[in-house]
Structures are given as C-alpha cells and as structure tokens.
N, C-alpha and C positions, 0 to 999 in steps of 0.2 A: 504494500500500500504506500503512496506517497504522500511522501508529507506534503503538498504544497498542490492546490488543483486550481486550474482557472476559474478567475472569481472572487479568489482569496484576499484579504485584504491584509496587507504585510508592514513592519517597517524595517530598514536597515537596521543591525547592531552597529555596526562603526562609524555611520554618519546617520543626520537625520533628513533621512529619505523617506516615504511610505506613500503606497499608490497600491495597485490593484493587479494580481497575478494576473499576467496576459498570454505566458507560454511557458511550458515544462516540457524542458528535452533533457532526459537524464538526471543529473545535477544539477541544469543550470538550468534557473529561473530568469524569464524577462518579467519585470514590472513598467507597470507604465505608473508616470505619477502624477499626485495630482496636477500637475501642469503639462500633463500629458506626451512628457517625454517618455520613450521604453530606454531601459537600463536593465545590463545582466548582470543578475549575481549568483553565487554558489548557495547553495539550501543552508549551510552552516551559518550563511550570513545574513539570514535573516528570520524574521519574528512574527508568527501569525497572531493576527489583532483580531479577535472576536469578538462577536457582538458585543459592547457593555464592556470589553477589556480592552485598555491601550497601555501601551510603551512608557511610561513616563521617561525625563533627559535622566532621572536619579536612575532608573533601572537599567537605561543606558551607560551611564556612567560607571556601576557598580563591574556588567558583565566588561567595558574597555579595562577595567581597573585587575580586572582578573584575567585578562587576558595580556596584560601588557606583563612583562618581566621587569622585575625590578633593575635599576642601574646599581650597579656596584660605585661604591667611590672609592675613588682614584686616591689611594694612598702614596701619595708620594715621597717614596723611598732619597733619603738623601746621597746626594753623589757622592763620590769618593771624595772630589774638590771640596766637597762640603764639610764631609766628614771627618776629614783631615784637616780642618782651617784652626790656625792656633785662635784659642780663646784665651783670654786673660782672668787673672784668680787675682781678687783684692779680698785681701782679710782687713777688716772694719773695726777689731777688736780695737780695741782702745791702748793697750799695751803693745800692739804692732805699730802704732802711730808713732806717739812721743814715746822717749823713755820716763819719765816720772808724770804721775797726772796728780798729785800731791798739794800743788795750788790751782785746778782746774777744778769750775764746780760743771755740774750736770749738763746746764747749756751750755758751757763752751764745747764740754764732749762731743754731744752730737751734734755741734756744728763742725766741728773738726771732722767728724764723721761722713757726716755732708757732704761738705767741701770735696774731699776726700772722694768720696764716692761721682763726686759731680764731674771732675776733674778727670778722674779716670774713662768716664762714658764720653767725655769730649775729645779726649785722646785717642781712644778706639773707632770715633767715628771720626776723625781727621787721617786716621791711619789705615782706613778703612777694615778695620777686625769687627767680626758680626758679631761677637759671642764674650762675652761679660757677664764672669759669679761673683756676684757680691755675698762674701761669707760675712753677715750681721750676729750669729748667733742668734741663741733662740729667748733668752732674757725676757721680759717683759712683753716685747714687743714693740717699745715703741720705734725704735730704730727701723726698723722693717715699713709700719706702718707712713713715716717718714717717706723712707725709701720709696715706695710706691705714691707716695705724693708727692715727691721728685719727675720718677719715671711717666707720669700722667702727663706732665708739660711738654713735654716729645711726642710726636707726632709718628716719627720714622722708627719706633724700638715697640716691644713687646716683650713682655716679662713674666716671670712664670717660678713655682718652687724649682729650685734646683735637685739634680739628680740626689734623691733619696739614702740611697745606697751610700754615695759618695759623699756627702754631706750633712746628711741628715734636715731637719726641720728650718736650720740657722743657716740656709743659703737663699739666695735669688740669682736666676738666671735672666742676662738678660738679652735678647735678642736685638740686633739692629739690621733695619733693612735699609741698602746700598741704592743710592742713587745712582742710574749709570749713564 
C-alpha cells in the first residue's frame, strides 16, 4: 500500500511547502502547491495533512532538529609555536620584592605589588611574550582581587587561575593577545 495517493494533501518536512498530491511514480511524489507550481519530492520528505490535522513551523522545527547532526567544536589544539613560547613567572610575594619590609605598612605593599605586576604585563606586551603567571599566593585574597582589577583595564589580555598542579590556588595566568 502506498503511502501517499493522488489527492492527498501534504507538506514539506524541510521547507514550508504544502499543496496537493498530483503524481506517485514509485518514490517520488509530484505536488503541486498552492500556487500551483508541481514540485518532486521523495515520500520520506514529506507529511500527510489530514482532515483537522496540520504541520505546525514547531513540529517542523522539532523533526529539522533531529535530523540535523550536531556540529562538533572545533577544539583548537595549540601549535607547537604556541606551545613552546616562553612565558614569564613573577612571584608577587612581598619578600621577593625588597629585602626588608620592616618600615612598609600594608598599602605601600601592595602597591609595590602592583607596580610590580603592572610593569611586568607592559614589558611582555612590548616584547611581545603572550603568556604571564603572576604567582600572588593564596592569602587573603586581596592581592588577586587587585590583580584582576588591574587586568580588566586591558583590553588585549585574558586571565585565568593558573595551572593547578603547578601552582596551586596562588597563581594567575595571564594571557595576551598580539596585534599583528
């Protein structure tokens, strides 16, 4: 028995088409539509509309939805050039800075820190190196917090925890992207 007999009132699954069976050779279906063009299609690809039932776009949408294959994304694996580009490592600790912080009270620290940190991201992006860890330690927090209220005022960089493993909580990495 076939599915589809002249008469039949049909619409497209993949577009919105719908008119009126007008030949069945095999597989393929001619409709004509309502604007009375004929158009062939394959019986898989389309929908009989019965009395009192129609297509909705949502029930169209659902069956394109399942029919389409999802796109994979595109993981982009870094190059080797990438992979190998030296990054620079500042330790932020306070004791790396000066030798004695003895008459330094809290704010001059972390502006020294600051500076410090400022000064290095300017350097790397004049030298053009992409890849800057600011090792802050894990403290308090407020250095960090800081730190990313630095990094917000740049435009060209992207920051992120630094690798885990290798540093633990008390890193930021930070990323800068190359004008070319």
């Amino acid at each position: 028995m076939a599915l589809f007999e002249i008469g039949d009132r049909v619409a497209a699954i993949d577009d919105v088409i719908s008119g009126t069976v007008v030949a069945v050779v095999g597989t393929k279906i001619t409709v004509s539509t309502k604007d009375g063009f004929p158009m062939d299609f394959e019986d898989d690809e389309l929908v009989k509309m019965d009395d009192g039932i129609t297509v909705s776009s949502f029930d169209v949408a659902q069956v394109k939805k399942e029919k389409e294959t999802p796109k994979r994304k595109k993981s982009r694996a870094p190059k080797a050039k990438e992979r190998n580009q030296p990054k620079i490592e500042v330790d932020l600790h306070i004791h790396q800075l000066v030798p004695n912080t003895k008459h330094m009270g809290n704010y001059e620290m972390l502006n020294l820190q600051l500076e410090t940190a400022k000064r290095q991201l300017l350097f790397a992006m004049e030298k053009r190196i992409q890849k800057v860890v600011l090792i802050h330690g894990v403290g308090e927090g407020v250095l960090k917090e800081e730190l990313r209220y630095l990094f917000r005022k740049y435009d060209n960089l992207d920051y992120y925890d630094a690798d885990y493993q290798k540093y633990g909580l008390g890193a930021t990495e930070v990323y800068i992207y190359q004008n070319k």
